[in-house]
C-alpha positions as CSV (number, residue, x, y, z in Angstrom):
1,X,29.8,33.1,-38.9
2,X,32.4,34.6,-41.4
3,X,34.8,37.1,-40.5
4,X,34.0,38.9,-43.1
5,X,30.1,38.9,-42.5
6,X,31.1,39.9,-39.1
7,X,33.2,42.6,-40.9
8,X,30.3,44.0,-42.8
9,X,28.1,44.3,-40.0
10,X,30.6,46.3,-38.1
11,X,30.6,48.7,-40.8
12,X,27.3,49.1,-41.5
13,X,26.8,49.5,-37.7
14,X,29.6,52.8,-37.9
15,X,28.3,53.9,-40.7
16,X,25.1,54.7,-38.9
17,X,26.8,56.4,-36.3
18,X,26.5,59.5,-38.0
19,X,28.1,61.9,-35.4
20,X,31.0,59.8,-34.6
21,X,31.8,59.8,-38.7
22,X,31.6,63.5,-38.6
23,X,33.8,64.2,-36.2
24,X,36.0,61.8,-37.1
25,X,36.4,63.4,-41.1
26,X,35.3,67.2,-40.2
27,X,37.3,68.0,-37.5
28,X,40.8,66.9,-39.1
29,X,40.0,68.7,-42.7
30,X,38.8,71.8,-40.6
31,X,42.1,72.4,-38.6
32,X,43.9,71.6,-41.9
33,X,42.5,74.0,-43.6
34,X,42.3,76.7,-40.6
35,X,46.3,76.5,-40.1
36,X,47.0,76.1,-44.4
37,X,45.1,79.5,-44.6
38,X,46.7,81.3,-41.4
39,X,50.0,83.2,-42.7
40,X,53.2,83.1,-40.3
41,X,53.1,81.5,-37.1
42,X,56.5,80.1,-36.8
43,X,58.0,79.4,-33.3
44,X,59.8,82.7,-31.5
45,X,62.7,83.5,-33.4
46,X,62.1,87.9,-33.7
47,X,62.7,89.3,-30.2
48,X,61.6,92.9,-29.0
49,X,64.2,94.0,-27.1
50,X,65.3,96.8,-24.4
51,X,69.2,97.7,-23.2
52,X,69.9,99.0,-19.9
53,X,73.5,100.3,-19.5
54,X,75.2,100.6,-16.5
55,X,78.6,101.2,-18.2
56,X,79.4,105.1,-17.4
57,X,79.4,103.8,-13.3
58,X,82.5,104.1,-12.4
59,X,85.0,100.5,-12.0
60,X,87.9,100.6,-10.0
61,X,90.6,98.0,-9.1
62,X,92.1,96.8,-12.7
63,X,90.4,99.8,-14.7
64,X,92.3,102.6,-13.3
65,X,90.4,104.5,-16.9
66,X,86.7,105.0,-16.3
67,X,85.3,104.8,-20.0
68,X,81.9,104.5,-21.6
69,X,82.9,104.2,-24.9
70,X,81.3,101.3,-26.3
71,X,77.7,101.3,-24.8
72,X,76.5,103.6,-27.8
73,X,78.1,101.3,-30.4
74,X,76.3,98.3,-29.0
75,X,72.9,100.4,-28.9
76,X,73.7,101.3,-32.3
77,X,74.0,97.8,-33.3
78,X,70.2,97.5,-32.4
79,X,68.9,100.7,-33.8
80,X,70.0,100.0,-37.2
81,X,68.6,97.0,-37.6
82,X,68.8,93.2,-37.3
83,X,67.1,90.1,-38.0
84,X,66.6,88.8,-34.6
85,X,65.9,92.0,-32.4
86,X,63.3,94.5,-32.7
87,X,65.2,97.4,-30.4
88,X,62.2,99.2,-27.9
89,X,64.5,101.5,-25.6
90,X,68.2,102.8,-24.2
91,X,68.4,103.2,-20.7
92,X,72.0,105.0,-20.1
93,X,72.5,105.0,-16.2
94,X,75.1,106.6,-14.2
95,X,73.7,106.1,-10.9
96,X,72.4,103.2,-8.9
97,X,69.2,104.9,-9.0
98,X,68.7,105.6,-12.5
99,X,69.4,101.8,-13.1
100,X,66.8,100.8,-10.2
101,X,64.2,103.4,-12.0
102,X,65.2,101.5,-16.0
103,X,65.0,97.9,-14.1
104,X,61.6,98.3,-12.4
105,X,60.3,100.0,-15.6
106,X,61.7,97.3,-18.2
107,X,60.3,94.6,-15.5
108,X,56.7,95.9,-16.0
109,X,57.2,95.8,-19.6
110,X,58.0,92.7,-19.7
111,X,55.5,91.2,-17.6
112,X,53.0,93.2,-20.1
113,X,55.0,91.3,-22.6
114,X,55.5,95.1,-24.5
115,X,59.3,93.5,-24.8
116,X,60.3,90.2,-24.7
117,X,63.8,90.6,-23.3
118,X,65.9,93.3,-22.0
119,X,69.7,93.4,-21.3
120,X,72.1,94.7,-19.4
121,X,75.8,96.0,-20.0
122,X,77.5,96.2,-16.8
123,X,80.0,98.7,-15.2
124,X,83.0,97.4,-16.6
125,X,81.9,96.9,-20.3
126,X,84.0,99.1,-22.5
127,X,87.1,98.5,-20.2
128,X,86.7,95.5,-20.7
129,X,86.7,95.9,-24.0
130,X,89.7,98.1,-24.3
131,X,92.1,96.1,-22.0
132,X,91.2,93.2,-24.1
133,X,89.5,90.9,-21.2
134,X,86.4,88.9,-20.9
135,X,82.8,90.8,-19.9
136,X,79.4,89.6,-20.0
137,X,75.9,90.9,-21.4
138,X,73.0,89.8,-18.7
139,X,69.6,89.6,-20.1
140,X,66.6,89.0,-18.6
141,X,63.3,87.0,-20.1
142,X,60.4,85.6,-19.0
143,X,61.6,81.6,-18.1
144,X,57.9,80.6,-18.7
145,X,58.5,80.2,-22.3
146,X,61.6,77.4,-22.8
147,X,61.8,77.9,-26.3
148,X,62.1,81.4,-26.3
149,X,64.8,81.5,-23.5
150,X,66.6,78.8,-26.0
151,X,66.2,81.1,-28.9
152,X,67.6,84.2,-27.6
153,X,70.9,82.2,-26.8
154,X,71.2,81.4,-30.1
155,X,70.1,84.5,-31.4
156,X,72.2,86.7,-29.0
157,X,75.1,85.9,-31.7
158,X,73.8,88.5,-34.1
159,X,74.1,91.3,-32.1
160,X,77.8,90.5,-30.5
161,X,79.0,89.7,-34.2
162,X,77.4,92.9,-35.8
163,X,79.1,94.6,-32.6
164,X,82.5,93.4,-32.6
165,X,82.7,94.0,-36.7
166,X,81.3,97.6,-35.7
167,X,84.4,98.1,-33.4
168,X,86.7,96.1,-35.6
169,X,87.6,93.6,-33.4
170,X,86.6,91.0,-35.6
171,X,89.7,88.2,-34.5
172,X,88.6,84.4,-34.3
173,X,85.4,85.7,-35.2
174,X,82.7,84.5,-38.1
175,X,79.7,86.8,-38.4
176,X,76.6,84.6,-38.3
177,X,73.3,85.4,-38.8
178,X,71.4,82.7,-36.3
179,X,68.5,81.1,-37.1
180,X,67.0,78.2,-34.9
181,X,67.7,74.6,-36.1
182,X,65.5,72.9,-38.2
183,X,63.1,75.3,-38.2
184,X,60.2,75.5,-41.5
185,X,61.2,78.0,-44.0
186,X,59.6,81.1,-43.8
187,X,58.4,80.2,-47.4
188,X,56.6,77.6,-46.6
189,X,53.2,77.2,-44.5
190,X,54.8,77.8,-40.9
191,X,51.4,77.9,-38.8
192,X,50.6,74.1,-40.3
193,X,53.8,72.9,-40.5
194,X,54.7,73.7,-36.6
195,X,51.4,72.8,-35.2
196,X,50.7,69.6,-37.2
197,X,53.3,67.2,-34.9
198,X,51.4,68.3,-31.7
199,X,47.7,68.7,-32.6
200,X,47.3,66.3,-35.6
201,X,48.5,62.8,-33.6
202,X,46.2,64.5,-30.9
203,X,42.9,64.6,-33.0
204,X,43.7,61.1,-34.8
205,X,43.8,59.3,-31.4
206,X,40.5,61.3,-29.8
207,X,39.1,60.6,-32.8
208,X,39.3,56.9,-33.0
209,X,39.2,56.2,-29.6
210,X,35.4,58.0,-29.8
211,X,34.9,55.9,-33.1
212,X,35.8,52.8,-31.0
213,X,34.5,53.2,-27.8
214,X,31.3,51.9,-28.0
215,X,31.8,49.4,-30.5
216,X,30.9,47.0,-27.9
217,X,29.1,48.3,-25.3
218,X,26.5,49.8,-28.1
219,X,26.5,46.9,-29.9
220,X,22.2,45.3,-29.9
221,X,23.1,42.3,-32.0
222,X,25.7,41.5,-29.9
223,X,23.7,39.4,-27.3
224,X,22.2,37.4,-30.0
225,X,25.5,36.5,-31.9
226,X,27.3,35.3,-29.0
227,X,24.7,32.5,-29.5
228,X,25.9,31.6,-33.1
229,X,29.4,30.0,-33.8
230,X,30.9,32.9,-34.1
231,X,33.6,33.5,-31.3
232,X,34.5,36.2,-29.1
233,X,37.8,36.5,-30.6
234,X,36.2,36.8,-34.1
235,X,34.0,39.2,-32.7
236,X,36.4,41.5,-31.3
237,X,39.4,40.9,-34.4
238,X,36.1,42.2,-37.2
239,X,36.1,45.6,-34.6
240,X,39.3,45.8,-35.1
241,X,39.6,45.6,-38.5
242,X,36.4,47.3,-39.5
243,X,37.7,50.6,-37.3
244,X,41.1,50.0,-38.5
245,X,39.5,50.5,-42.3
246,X,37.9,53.5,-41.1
247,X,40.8,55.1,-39.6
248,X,43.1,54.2,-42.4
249,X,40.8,57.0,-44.6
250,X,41.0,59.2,-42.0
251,X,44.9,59.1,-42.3
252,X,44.9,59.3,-46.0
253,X,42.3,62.3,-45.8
254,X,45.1,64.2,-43.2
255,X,48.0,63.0,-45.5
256,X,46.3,64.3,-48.1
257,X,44.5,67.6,-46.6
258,X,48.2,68.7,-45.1
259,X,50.1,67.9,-48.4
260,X,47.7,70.1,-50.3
261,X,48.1,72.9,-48.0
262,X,51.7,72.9,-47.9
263,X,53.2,70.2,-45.4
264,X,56.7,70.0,-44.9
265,X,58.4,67.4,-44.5
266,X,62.0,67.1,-44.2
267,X,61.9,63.3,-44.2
268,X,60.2,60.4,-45.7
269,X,56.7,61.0,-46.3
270,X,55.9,57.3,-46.7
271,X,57.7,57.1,-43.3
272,X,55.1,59.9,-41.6
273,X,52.0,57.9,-43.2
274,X,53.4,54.9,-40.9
275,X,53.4,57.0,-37.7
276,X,50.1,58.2,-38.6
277,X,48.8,54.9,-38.9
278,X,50.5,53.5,-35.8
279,X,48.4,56.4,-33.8
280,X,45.2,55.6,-35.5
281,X,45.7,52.0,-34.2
282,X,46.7,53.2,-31.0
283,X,43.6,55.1,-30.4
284,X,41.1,52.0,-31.8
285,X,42.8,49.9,-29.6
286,X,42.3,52.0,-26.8
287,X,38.5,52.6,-27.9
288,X,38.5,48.9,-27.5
289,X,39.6,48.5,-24.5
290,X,37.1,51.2,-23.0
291,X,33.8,49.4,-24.6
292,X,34.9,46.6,-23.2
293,X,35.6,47.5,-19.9
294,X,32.2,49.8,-19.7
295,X,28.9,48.1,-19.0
296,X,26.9,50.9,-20.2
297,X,27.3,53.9,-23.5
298,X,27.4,56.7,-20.3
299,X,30.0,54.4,-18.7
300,X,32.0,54.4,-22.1
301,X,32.1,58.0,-22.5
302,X,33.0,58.8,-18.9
303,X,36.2,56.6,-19.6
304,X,37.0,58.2,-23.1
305,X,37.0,61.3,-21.9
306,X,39.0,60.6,-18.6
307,X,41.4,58.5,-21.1
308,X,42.0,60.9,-23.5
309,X,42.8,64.0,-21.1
310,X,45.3,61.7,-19.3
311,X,46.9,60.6,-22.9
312,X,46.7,64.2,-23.1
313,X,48.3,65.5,-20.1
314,X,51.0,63.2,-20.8
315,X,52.1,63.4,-23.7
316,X,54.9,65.5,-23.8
317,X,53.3,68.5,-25.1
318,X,53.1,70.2,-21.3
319,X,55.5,67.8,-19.5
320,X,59.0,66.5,-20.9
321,X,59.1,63.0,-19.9
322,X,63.3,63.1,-20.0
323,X,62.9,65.7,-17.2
324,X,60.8,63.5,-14.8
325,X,61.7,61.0,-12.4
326,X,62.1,57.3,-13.6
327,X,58.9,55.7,-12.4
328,X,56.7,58.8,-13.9
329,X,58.9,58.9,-17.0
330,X,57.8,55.0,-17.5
331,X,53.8,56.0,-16.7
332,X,54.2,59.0,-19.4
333,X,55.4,56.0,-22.2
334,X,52.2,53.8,-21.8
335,X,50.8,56.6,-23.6
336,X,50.9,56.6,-27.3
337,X,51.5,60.0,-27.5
338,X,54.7,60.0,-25.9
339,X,56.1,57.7,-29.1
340,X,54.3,59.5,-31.3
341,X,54.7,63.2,-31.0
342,X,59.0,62.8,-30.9
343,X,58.7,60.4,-34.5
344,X,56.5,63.1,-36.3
345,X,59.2,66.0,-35.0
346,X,62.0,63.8,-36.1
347,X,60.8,62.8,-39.8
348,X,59.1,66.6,-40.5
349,X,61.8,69.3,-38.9
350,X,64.6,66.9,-38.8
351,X,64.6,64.6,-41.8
352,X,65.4,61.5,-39.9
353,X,64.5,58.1,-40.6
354,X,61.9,56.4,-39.0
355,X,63.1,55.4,-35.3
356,X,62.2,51.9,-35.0
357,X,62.1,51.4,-31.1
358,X,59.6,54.1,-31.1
359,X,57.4,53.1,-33.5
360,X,58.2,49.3,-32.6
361,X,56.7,51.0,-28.8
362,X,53.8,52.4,-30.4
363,X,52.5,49.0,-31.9
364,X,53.8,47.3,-28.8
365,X,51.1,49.2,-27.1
366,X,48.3,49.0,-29.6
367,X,48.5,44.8,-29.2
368,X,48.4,45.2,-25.5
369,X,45.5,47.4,-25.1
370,X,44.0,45.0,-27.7
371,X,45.0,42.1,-25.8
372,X,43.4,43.7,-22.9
373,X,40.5,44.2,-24.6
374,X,40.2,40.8,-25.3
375,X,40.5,39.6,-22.3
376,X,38.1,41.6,-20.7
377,X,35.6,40.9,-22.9
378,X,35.7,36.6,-23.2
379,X,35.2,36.7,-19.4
380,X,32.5,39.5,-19.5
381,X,28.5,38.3,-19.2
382,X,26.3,39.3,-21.8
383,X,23.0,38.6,-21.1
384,X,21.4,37.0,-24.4
């Protein structure tokens, strides 16, 4: 039998799979147009933020001159205004009581997440100040949010510029107004544009791997071609391909779908079609792998959705893979995802070129799940 016969007839059998089409076409054009719609959205980069002051203490040993000068400057600094800081409270203290009563109080609020940071100016801050010497600002913010705690180091430079112009000690200083690198203009569609490297190469594999997961195991005529010349390997290569035709109209109707609603891409867009289509081939070839490893439909779906919370889990959305150990760092890249997600970032927010190891990693483990596949299946009995 012709490969192409065998071709056709894998087509016309996912074409009557009517649900597995829907989702595969609905679910990507929904979320598109969902996040195109949805106005703002960027990452954290507009703080609400509290000062506790702790400067009119008294300081002994090299500040024989108690002063508090300062502290109202640098509360000043928030109260009129700036691009990073919403300001939601002074708390002047002059006793170690008063600063217990502000610290308890700005702890609650920002455990209720009323502010998202609050800072300290310690006893010695507008000596310091005067006698020319180094001081610090503490600040305190909820850890469970990395990108946010990375965001308020950067955007801690507005305030200490606007500050130190406001005194006029502006020496070895440039005023900079921070912004976080490589972030998506605020002109453009921010909600899309920062969700579409995590949840897009998310639905594109799901998707495919539920396309492709019971291509075999679902597959009536099977029995009876097995007993024509027509070869497993045929067999399984016309899967491939016919999925693989499906999948590459999926991509183009994402492609598509996100460029009408305002993708941005810092990079090459012919580039991000590549890494879209090595994710789509991931996920048939793991949706191969599964129908041929399952002996029954209910078998096939237990696996596909055990599978795809796994590729979930890891990849790199909840857990950084450079901060685990070596062995789980190496069980986090059999996963697509892992490859994936980082090339998307890179080509979209960064404007690199397409990393070759990575994507040469994603295709490296597309043709062994397929291998797999094949394997499993030309030593699997199929009663005819």
């Amino acid at each position: 039998m012709k490969l192409s016969t065998l071709v056709r007839k894998e087509l016309g059998r996912i074409r009557a799979d009517k649900r597995s089409l829907i989702l595969l076409f609905s679910i990507p054009i929904i979320l598109i147009v969902i996040f195109g719609l949805t106005t703002g959205g960027s990452v954290t980069k507009f703080f609400n933020a509290s000062i506790i002051s702790i400067d009119e203490m008294p300081t002994y040993g090299n500040y024989p001159s108690n002063t508090s000068e300062y502290e109202d400057d640098f509360a000043k600094v928030f109260v009129e205004g700036l691009g990073s800081f919403g300001f939601q409270g002074y708390y002047p203290c002059s006793s170690g009581a008063l600063f217990l009563y502000a610290y308890e109080k700005n702890m609650d609020l920002l455990q209720n997440e009323e502010i998202d940071v609050f800072l300290v100016l310690p006893e010695d801050f507008s000596e310091s100040i005067e006698n020319k010497t180094s001081s610090y600002i503490a600040y305190f913010v909820d850890g469970s949010d990395s990108q946010a705690t990375d965001a308020i180091q950067v955007a801690m430079q507005e305030p200490i510029a606007s500050f130190r112009q406001k005194i006029e000690i502006t020496e070895n200083l440039t005023a900079v107004i921070p912004y976080l690198e490589f972030e998506v203009p605020f002109w453009e569609k921010q909600t899309l544009n920062y969700a579409f490297p995590l949840t897009i190469p998310l639905i594109i594999i799901g998707t495919t791997m539920n396309l492709a997961c019971l291509s075999i195991v679902s597959d009536e005529p099977l029995p009876r071609m097995l007993i024509t010349p027509a070869s497993k390997g045929s067999i399984v290569l016309s899967k491939l391909i016919a999925n693989v035709l499906i999948m590459v109209l999926q991509a183009g109707e994402i492609f598509i779908g996100t460029a009408l609603f305002g993708l941005y891409a810092l990079g090459s867009l012919f580039e991000l079609l590549l890494v879209l289509l090595g994710v789509g081939l991931a996920g048939v070839s793991i949706g191969l792998f599964i129908s041929s490893l399952s002996g029954t439909e209910q078998q096939a779906n237990q696996l596909y959705m055990i599978l795809f919370v796994v590729i979930m889990l890891f990849s790199g959305i909840y857990i950084d893979p450079e901060g685990l150990p070596t062995i789980m760092r190496a069980i986090v890249y059999i996963f697509p995802l892992a490859h994936a997600i980082p090339l998307i970032y890179d080509i979209t927010f960064k404007g690199l070129p397409l990393n070759l190891m990575a994507f040469l990693g994603l295709l490296i483990l597309s043709s062994v799940y397929l291998i797999l596949s094949y394997i499993i299946f030309l030593f699997k009995k199929v009663e005819v």
